[in-house]
C-alpha positions in Angstrom: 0.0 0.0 0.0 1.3 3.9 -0.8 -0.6 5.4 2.1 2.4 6.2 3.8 3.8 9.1 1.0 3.1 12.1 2.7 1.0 14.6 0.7 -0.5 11.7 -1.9 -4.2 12.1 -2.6 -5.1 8.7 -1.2 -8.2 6.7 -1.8 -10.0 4.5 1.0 -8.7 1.1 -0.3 -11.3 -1.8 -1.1 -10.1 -5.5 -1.4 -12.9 -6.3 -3.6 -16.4 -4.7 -5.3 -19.4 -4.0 -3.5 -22.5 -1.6 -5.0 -24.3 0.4 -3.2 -21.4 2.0 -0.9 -21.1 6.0 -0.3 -19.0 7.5 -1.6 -15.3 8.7 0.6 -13.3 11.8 0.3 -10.2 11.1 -0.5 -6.8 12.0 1.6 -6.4 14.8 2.2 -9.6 15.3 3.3 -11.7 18.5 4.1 -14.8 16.2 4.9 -15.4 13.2 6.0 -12.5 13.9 8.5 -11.4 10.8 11.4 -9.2 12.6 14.5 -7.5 10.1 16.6 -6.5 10.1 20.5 -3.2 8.9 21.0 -3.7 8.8 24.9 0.1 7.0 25.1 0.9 4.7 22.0 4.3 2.9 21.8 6.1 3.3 19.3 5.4 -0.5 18.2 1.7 0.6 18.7 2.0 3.8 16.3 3.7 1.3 13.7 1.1 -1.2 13.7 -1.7 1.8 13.8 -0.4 3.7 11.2 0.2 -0.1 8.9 -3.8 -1.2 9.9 -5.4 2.0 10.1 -3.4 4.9 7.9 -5.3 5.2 5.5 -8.4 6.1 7.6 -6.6 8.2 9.9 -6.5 12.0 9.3 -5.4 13.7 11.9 -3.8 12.6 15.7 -4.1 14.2 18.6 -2.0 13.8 21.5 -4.6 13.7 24.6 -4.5 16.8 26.7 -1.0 17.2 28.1 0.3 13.9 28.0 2.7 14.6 25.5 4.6 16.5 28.2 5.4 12.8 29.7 5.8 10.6 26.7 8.7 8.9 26.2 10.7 9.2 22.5 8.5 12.4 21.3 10.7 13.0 18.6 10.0 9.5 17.0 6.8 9.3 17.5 6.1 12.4 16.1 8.9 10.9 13.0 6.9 8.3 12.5 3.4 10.4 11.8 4.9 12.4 10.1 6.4 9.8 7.7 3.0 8.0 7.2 1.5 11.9 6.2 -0.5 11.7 9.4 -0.7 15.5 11.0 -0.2 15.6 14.4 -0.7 18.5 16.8 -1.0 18.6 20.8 -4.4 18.1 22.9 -5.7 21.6 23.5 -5.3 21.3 27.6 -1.4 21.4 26.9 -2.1 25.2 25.0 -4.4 26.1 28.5 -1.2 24.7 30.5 0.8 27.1 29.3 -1.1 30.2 29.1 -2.6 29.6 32.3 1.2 29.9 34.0 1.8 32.6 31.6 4.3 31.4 28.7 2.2 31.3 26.0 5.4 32.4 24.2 7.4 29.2 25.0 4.2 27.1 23.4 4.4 28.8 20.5 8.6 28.2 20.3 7.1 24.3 21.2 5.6 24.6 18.1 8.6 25.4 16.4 10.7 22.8 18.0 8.7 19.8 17.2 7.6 21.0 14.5 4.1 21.0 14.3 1.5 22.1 11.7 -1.6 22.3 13.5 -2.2 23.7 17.4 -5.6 23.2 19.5 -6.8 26.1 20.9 -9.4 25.7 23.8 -10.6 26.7 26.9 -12.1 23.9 28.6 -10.4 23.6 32.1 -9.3 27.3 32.2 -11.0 30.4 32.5 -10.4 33.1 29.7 -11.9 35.7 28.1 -13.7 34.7 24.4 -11.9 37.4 22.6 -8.6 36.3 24.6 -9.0 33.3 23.1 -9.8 34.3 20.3 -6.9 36.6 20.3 -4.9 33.7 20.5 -6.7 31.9 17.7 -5.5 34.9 15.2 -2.0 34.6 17.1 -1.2 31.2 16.5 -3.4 31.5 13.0 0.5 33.0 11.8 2.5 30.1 12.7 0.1 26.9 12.1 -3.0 25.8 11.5 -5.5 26.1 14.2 -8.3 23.9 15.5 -10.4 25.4 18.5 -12.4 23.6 20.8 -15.9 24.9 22.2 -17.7 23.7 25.3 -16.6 23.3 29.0 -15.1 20.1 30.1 -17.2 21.1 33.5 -20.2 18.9 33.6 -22.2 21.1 35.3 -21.7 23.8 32.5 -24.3 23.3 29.9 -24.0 26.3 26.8 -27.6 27.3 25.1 -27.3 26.4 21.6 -26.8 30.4 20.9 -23.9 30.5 22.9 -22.7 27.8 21.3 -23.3 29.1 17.6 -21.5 32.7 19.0 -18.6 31.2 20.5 -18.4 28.8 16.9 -18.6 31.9 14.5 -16.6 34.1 16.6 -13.7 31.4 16.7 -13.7 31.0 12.9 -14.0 34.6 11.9 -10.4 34.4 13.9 -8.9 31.8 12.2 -10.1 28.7 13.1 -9.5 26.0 10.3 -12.1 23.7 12.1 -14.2 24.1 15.6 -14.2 20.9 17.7 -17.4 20.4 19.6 -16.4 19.1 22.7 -17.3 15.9 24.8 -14.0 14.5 26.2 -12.1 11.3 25.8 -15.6 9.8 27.3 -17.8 11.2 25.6 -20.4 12.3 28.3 -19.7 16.6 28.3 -20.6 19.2 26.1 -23.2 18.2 23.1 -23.6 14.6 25.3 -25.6 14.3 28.5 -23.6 12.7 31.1 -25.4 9.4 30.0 -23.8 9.6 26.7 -26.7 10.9 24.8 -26.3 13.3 21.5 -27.8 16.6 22.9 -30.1 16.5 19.3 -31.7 20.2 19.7 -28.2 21.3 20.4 -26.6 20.1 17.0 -30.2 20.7 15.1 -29.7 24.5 16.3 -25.7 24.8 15.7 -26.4 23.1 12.4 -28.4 26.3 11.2 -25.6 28.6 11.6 -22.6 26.3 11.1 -21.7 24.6 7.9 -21.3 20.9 9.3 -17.5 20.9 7.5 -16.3 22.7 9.3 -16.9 21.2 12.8 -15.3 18.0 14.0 -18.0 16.5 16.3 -15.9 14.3 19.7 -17.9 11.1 19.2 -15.6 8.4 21.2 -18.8 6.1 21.6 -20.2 3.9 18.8 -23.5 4.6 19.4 -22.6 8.5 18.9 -20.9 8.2 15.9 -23.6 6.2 14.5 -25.8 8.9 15.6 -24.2 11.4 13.3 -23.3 9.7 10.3 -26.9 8.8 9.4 -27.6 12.6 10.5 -25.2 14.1 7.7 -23.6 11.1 6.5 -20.5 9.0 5.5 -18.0 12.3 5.2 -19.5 13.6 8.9 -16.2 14.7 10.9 -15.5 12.7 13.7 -13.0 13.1 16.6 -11.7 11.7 19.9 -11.9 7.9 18.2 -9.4 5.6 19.9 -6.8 3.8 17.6 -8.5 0.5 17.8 -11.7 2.2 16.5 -10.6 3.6 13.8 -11.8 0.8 10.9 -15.1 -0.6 12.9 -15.7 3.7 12.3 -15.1 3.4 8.7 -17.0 0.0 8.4 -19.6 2.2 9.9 -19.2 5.6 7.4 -19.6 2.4 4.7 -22.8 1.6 5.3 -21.4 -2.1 6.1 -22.0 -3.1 10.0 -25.4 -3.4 10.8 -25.7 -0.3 13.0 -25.8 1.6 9.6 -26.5 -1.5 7.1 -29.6 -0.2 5.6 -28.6 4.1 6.1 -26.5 3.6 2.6 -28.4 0.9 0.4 -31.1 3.2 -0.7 -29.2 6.5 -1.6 
């Protein structure tokens, strides 16, 4: 397989012919985006990921800080690289910083490991919207940035207008894409605690917000299910752990029974 040429346009790969399947963008993608959490990989785990799932894979983020503690950084980060897999840091690693005041040593992070993309959010911090988005139009000069919208505080619940604001306002500043939040579990932000798609929430934020250009955190199956038959196979889709990665595109497919019949009709 070529999926590991950095910058190739590069088709979802089928080992035989089957009708009736949507249609896939193709590497690199614009829709139909898959963010992985690396929460801690090896480096024998990113090799096998990136040989079983590469393709598939279209951006990974480092959870939260926890690049700040993993071992062999450099070569992990190689090895993405390599296999044309952008990588950037988890957005809690920006707060770290700016919350202790060096938001000028991030940005020279960014430098030194190279990285394309930076995470922007303000999920376990306190800080002005037009700080951040201040920040957004800062760091919009040096790499591409992905912001993250909604509170990792359970108890904070955003109307759907606030929501829309805070999304427009963050990608008038520069904001390649706006993550809707939910954590690693899945059970914040557009999810009740219970797991549950907050529907009213993304009905509402859909009328503003062109669906591209949000990632939508969907770590559950049930969740991703939920919003590929809402807008469909190229739905963005983040916060998907390593192992998930082809049952998810099985899923976008149309071809594991959870979406079986979505697909054989269109």
């Amino acid at each position: 397989m070529n999926f590991n040429i950095a910058n190739e346009v590069i088709a979802t790969p089928m080992n035989y012919p089957l009708n009736n399947i949507p249609e896939r963008t193709a590497k690199p993608r614009n829709r139909g985006i898959t963010m992985v959490m690396d929460k801690g990989l090896s480096l024998r785990q990113v090799e096998d990921f990136i040989e079983v799932a590469g393709p598939y894979a279209d951006l990974v983020k480092l959870g939260w800080a926890t690049s700040f503690v993993t071992p062999n950084l450099d070569e992990k980060l190689r090895l993405y690289r390599e296999a044309g897999i952008p990588v950037y840091f988890g957005g809690t690693l920006f707060e770290a910083f700016v919350v202790r005041k060096q938001f000028d040593d991030y940005r020279r992070i960014l430098d030194k490991y190279q990285m394309e993309y930076a995470e922007v959010s303000d999920g376990s911090i306190e800080i002005g919207h037009e700080e951040k988005c201040d920040y957004i139009r800062a760091l919009s000069d040096q790499v591409t940035v992905i912001s993250e919208v909604g509170s990792k505080d359970i108890t904070k619940i955003f109307a759907p207008y606030k929501w829309i604001q805070l999304m427009s306002a963050e990608i008038e500043a520069g904001a390649w894409k706006v993550i809707a939040e939910s954590r690693e579990a899945g059970n914040v932000g557009i999810y009740r605690d219970s797991g549950e798609v907050r529907q009213g929430l993304i009905d509402e934020i859909l009328t503003q917000i062109p669906e591209d250009r949000i990632i939508f955190e969907a770590p559950q199956k049930a969740q991703q299910v939920w919003f590929i038959k809402l807008i469909g196979a190229n739905v963005n889709l983040g916060n998907i752990a390593p192992a998930e990665i082809i049952p998810l595109e099985t899923l976008r497919l149309g071809i594991r029974s959870d979406t079986f019949d979505h697909f054989l009709n269109q």
